[in-house]
N, C-alpha and C positions, 0 to 999 in steps of 0.2 A: 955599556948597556947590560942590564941585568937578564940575560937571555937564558930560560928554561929548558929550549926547546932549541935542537942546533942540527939544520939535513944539509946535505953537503954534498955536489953531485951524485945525488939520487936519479939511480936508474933501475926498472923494472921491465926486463922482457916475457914475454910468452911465446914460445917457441920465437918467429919472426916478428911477431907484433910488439911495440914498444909502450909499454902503456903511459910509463915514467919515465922522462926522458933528458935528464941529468938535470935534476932542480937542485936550488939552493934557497934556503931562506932559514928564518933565525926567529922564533917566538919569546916576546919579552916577561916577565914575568907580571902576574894583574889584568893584562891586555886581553879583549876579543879579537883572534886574529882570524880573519875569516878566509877561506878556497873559494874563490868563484869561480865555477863554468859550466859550462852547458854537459850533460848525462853523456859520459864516456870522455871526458877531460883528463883525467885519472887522479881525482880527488880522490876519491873513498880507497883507492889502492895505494896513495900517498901515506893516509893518516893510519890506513891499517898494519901499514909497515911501521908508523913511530908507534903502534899500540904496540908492537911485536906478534900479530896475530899473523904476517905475511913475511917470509925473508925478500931481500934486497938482490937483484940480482950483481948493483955493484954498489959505492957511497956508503956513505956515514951519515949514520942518527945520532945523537947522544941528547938523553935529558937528566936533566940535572948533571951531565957528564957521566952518568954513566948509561949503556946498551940498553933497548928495547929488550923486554923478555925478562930483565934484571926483576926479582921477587919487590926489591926495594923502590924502585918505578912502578910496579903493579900496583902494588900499597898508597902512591901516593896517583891514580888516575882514577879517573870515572870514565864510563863510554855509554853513549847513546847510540846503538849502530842503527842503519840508515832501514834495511830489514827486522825492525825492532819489535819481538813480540813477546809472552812469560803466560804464564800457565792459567789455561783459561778456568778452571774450577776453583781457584783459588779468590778469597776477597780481596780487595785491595790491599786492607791491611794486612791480612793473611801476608801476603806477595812483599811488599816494604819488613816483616819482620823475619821471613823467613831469609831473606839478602842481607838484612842487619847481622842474623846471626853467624854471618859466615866471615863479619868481621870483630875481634876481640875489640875496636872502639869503632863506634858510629854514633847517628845522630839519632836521637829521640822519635819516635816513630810518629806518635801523635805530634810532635810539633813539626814534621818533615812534611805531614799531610796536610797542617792547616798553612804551613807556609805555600805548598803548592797549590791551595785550592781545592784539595782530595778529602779531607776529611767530612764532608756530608756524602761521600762516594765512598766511604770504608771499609762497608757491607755490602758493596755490590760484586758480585761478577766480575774479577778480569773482561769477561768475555763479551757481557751485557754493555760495557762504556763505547761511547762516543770516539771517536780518532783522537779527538784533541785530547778526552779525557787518558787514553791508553799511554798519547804520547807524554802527558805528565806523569802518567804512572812511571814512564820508562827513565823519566828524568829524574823522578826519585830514586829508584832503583840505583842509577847513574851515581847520583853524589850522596846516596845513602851512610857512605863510608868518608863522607866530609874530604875528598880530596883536594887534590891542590888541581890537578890540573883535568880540563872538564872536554870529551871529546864530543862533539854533537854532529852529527855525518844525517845533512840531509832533514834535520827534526820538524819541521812544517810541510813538508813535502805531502798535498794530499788534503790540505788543511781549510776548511773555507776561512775567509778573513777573520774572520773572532776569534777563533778558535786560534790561527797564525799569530795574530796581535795578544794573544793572552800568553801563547808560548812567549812571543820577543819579550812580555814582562819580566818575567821569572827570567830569562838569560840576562837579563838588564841588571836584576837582581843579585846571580851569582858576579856579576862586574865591583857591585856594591858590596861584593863579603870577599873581595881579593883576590878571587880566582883569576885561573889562566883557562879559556875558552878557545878550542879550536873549531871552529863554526866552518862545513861546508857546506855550500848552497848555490840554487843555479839563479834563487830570485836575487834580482841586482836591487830593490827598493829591501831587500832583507840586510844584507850586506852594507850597504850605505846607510841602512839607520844603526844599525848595531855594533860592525866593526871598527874598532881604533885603528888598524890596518887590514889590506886586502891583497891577496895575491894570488893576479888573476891567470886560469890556467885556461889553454887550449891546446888539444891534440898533443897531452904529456908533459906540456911544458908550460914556464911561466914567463906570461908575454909582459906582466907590466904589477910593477907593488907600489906600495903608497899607501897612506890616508886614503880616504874619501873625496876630501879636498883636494890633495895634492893629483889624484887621478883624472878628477875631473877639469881642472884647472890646466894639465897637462893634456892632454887626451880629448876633453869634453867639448870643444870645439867655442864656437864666439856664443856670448847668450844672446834673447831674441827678443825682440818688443812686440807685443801684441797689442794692436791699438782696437777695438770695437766701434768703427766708425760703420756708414750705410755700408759698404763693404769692407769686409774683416783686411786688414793691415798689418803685413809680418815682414819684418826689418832684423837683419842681422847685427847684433853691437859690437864694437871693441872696448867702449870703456860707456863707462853712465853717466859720464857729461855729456853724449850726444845725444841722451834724451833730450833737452834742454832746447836743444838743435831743434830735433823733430817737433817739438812740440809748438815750438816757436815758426816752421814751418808750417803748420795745419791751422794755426793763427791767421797766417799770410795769405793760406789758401783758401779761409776758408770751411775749412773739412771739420764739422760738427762729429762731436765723437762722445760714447758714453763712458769707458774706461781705457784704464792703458796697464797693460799687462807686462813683468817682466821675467822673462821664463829663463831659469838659470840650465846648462846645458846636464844632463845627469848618468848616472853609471851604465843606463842604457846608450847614451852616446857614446862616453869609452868606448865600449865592447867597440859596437858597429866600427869609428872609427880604427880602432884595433885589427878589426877582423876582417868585416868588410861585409858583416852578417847580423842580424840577431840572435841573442842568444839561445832563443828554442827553437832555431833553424836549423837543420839536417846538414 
């Protein structure tokens, strides 16, 4: 595998607390590989140590094989951090050219804007936009410098649904120009649309990776039939030749019915399975 991104019992203490708690995982090259967990999982302390913005207190990072902190790693990252804010008197454009210039090659400012959606927002105020619109400010900022590899810690967080669903475009987007995306987030309908893999953390550590698929299919428990007869009808399946069964059943019986529902089990099932909790349970 063509792996960019390589931690290697990764562990991070604070005084007695362990936030990081001897992880190992390997990001491929092109891939959105996404952190799930719920706010103090120790995502954002993971990805901030492969930024080189935090030291380790033991493990190994290497990207591109060589050390976080390395000027030639800095060169090729962007980062969205999850606390993401930039100078509120400044215009938008102002803000995208004043970050351009602090790299000898970047991307065109005017087409960075209209690719993100920003440029009829060019002349505004940092300070005057929208969340959504701030958080695309940030993303431009982010990959301003055309990197290779794209950190997004948290970047919908706060977001009402349009404004989330226009971010997921644009990350869709950088999927589409080749990048390597490392995506933290605690929403599990975020992660299962967007991520190519996911590895999911709780209390420091990483309880389970995979696809989408492969988590759900593992983890996601039986899927479910939902039949809408006079009274609602819920049935556990092991395979979809027993619809066949059922249906063939409610024949025999009888039992008039207006749809029949087949609900596949999803990354909120994981977790709970996993954990024994939901995700934005204490």
């Amino acid at each position: 595998m063509n792996n960019v991104i390589k931690v290697i019992d990764l562990v991070k203490k604070y005084g007695d607390v362990i936030a990081v708690d001897g992880i190992s995982f390997s990001v491929r090259k092109g891939e959105i590989f996404s952190l799930l967990g719920p706010n103090g999982a120790g995502k954002t302390t993971t990805i901030e140590i492969i930024e080189g913005i935090r030291d380790a207190t033991s493990g190994e990072v290497r990207i591109f094989g060589m050390k976080p902190g390395d000027v030639k790693v800095r060169e090729k990252m962007g980062v969205l951090p999850q606390e993401f804010s930039s100078i509120e008197r400044l215009t938008v454009m102002e803000t995208i050219c004043y970050f351009a210039s602090m790299y000898d090659e970047h991307k065109d400012c005017d087409e960075l804007l209209k690719m993100l959606g920003l440029y009829e927002k060019r002349n505004e105020l940092y300070k005057n936009l929208s969340g959504g619109m701030k958080r695309r400010t940030g993303i431009a900022i982010a990959i301003v410098n055309n990197p290779e590899i794209i950190f997004l810690d948290e970047p919908t967080t706060g977001l009402d649904p349009a404004a989330r669903k226009s971010l997921w475009d644009i990350i869709e987007y950088m999927k589409e120009e080749k990048k390597t995306v490392i995506l933290t987030t605690h929403y599990m309908e975020e992660a299962e649309k967007l991520a190519d893999r996911i590895a999911i953390m709780n209390d420091g550590k990483i309880i389970a990776e995979g696809t989408p698929d492969e988590l759900i299919d593992k983890y996601g428990g039986k899927k479910k039939i939902i039949i809408d007869a006079k009274e609602k009808i819920v049935r556990e399946i092991s395979d979809e030749k027993e619809i066949v069964e059922i249906i063939n059943k409610l024949k025999v019986e009888g039992i008039e019915y207006k749809f029949i529902e087949i609900k596949r089990p999803s990354m909120d099932d994981v977790f709970i399975n996993l954990t024994g909790r939901k995700i934005n349970e204490n």
